[in-house]
C-alpha positions in Angstrom: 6.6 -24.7 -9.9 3.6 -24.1 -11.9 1.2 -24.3 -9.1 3.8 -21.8 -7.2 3.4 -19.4 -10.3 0.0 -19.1 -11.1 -0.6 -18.3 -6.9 1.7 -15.7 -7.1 0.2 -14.1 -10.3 -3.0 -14.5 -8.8 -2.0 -12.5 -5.5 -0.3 -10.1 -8.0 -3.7 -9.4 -9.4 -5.3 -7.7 -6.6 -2.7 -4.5 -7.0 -3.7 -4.6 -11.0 -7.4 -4.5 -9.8 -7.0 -1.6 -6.4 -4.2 0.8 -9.3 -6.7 0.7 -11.7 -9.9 1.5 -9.5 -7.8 4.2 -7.7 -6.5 5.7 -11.2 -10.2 5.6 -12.4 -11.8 7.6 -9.4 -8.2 10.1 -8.8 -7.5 8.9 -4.8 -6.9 5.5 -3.0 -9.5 2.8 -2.9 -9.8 -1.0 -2.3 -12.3 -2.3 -4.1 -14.1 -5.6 -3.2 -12.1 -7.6 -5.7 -8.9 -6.6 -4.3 -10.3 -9.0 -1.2 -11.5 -11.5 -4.0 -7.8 -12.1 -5.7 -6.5 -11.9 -1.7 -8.4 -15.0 -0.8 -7.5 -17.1 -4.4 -4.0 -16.0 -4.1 -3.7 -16.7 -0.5 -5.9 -20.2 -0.9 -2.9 -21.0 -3.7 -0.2 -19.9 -1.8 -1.2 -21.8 1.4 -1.6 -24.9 -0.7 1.3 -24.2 -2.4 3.4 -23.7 0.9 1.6 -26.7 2.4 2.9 -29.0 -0.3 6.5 -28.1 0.0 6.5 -28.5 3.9 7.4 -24.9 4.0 6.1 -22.9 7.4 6.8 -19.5 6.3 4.7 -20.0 3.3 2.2 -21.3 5.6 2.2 -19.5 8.4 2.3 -16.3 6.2 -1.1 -16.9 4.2 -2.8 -18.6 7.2 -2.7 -15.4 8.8 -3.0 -13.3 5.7 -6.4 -15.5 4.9 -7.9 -14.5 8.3 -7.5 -11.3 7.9 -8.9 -10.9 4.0 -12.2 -13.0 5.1 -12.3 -10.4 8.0 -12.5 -7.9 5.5 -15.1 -9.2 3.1 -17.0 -10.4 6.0 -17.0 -6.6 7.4 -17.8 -5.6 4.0 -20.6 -7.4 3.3 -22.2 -6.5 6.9 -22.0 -2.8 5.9 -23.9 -3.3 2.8 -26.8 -5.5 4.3 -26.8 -2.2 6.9 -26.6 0.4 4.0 -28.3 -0.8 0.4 -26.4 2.1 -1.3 -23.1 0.9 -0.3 
């Protein structure tokens, strides 16, 4: 349950992290740890899911997981392209 938990709080994180960055600049942005706490939430979850046999869980943040190392991969492409990023 623990283990179940502490994935979940991390996950939670990333909307602590993309409120705050938003409220600091006055309009909507995702900042790069946003993708961060995805992945280590997602990572936890899937583990999580994968020791209680459970498929939703599973299939859920496998997908999820593709898509938030999409994301920072896409992000960090931009930036080699554009050193002000």
């Amino acid at each position: 349950m623990f283990w179940g938990l502490a994935a979940q709080g991390m996950f939670m994180m990333r909307f602590l992290v993309q409120w705050l960055a938003s409220e600091r600049v006055g309009k909507s942005i995702v900042p790069i740890a946003f993708w961060f706490f995805s992945v280590g939430g997602g990572l936890l979850l899937l583990t999580y899911g994968i020791a209680r046999k459970d498929a939703v869980i599973i299939l859920g943040q496998g997908l999820g997981l593709v898509i938030y190392f999409r994301n920072l991969r896409l992000i960090y492409k931009e930036k080699r392209r554009d050193p002000s990023f």
